[in-house]
C-alpha positions, 0 to 999 in steps of 0.5 A, spaced: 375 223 924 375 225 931 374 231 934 379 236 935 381 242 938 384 248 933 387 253 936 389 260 932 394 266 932 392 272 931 397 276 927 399 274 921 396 267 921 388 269 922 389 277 919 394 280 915 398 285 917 397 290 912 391 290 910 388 287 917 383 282 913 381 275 915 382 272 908 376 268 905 379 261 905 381 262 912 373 263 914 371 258 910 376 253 914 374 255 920 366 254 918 367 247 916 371 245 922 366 247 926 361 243 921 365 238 922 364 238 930 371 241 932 373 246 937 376 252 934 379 257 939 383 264 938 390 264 941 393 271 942 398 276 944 392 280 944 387 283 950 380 283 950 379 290 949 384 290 943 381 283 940 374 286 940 377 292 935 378 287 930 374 282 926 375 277 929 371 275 935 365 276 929 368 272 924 368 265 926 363 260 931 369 261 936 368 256 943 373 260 947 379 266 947 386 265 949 389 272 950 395 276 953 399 270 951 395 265 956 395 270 961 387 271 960 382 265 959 374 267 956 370 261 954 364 263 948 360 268 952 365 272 953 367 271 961 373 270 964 374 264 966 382 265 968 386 270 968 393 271 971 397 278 973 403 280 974 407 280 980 408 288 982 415 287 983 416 285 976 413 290 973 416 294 977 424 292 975 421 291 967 420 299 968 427 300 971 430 296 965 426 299 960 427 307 963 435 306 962 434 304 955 430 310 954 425 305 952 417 306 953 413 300 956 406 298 955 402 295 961 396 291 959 391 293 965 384 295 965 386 302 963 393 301 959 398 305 959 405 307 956 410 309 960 413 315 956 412 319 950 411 313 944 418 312 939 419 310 933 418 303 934 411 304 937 408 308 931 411 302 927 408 297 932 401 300 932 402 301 924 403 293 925 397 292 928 393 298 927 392 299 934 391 305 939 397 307 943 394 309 950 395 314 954 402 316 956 403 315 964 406 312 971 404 305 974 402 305 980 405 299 984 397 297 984 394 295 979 393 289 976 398 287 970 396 283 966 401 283 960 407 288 958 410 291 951 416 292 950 420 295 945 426 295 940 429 293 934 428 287 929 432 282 931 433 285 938 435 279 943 432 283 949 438 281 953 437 287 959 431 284 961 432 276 961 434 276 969 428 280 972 424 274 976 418 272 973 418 274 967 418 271 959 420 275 953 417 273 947 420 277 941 414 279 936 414 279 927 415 287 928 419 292 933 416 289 940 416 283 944 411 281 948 412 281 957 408 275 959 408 271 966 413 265 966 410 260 966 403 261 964 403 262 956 399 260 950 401 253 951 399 252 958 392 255 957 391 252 950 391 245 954 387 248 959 381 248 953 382 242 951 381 239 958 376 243 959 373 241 953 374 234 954 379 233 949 386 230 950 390 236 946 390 241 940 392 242 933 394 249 933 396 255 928 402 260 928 407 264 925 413 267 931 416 267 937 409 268 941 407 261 939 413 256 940 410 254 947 403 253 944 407 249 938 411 246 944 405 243 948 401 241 940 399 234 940 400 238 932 403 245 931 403 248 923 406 255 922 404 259 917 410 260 910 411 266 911 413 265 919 419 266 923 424 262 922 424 259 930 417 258 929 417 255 923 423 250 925 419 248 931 413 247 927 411 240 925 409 242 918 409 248 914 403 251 910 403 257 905 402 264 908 395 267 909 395 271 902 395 264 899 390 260 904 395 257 908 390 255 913 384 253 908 391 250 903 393 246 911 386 243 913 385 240 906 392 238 906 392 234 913 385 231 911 381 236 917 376 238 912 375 235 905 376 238 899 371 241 895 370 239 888 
């Protein structure tokens, strides 16, 4: 078979997230891709900082990182070798938004931060991803941004903030959605791998709505069963949930790897 690049979503797709494990199967189907000469990289709504406090980074031979849904790029030795910040003004008027719904922001920058007292919907987050809610505080106008959090409730469409200029929101599984800059995502980043890698796209897998554009640009997307229903309508297949060894189950499936007997 010829080489391809692998492209994999953290949460719900590589690790569950109630127990915060890497199923078995799946670290046996990222082993024998790599046996089998393909790339495999981590593509996530995750920072850097947040990623290497999983399991992750240690459970597979990974070729590269895509984090902060595309707005950081890390090659296999760590280094960043793209990244991206927000520009001030939008971070700014995100605040504003959020300030009138009584809603905190987290701001990704190199010492987070949350901009008022964590609610309800941010301890169901941080149970979610078994995260560290940051300090409590005010943004600067400075500082670099690379990604924000917003918060509300399962099924919220985040209409408040849909015309701020230079911003995409990307509802999450739980009760968040991702704040990332327009134009730059999983989807545009996963195919600067490929170039860089030499290859002409990527397969990838996923499970919501952080993933459409990563599907969007797939020469091959696959979302996992229990995935989001907008995810799973722009998947071009769709495999069992991880409990089930979706990802193992999809590789053997589509003939990636060969089953073994």
């Amino acid at each position: 078979m010829e080489k391809r690049l692998f492209c994999f979503d953290v949460d719900g797709t590589l690790r569950d997230t109630i127990d915060h494990q890497v199923p078995a199967s799946t670290i046996e189907a990222l082993k024998r891709l790599k046996l089998a000469g393909h790339k495999i990289i981590v593509s996530t709504g995750r920072a850097w900082d947040s990623l290497q406090k999983t399991q992750i980074v240690g459970c597979a031979p990974w070729d590269g990182y895509v984090l902060n849904n595309g707005q950081t790029l890390i090659n296999d030795q760590g280094e960043v070798i793209e990244s991206y910040v927000f520009d001030p003004q939008t971070v700014i008027e995100t605040i504003k938004v959020a300030d009138s719904l009584d809603m905190p922001v987290i701001l990704k920058k190199d010492k987070r931060l949350i901009t008022r007292e964590p609610n309800e919907y941010v301890y169901e987050v941080q149970r979610y991803f078994k995260n560290v809610i940051p300090e409590t505080g005010r943004y600067n106008g400075k500082d670099n941004v690379y990604a924000m959090v917003l918060y509300g409730p399962i099924g919220y469409d985040y209409a408040p903030y849909l015309h701020i200029k230079g911003l995409d929101v990307l509802p999450g599984m739980s009760y968040f959605a991702d704040a990332t800059i327009s134009g730059v995502t999983k989807g545009t980043a996963c195919l600067a791998f490929a170039k860089r890698f030499g290859l002409s796209g990527y397969t990838c897998f996923g499970d919501s709505q952080n993933d459409l554009e990563m599907f969007k640009h797939a020469d091959f997307a696959i979302c996992m069963g229990d995935g989001d229903e907008l995810a799973k309508a722009a998947a071009d297949y769709i495999t069992d949930d991880l409990f089930h060894d979706g990802i193992l189950n999809a590789c053997i499936h589509l003939g990636y790897i060969e089953e073994e007997v």
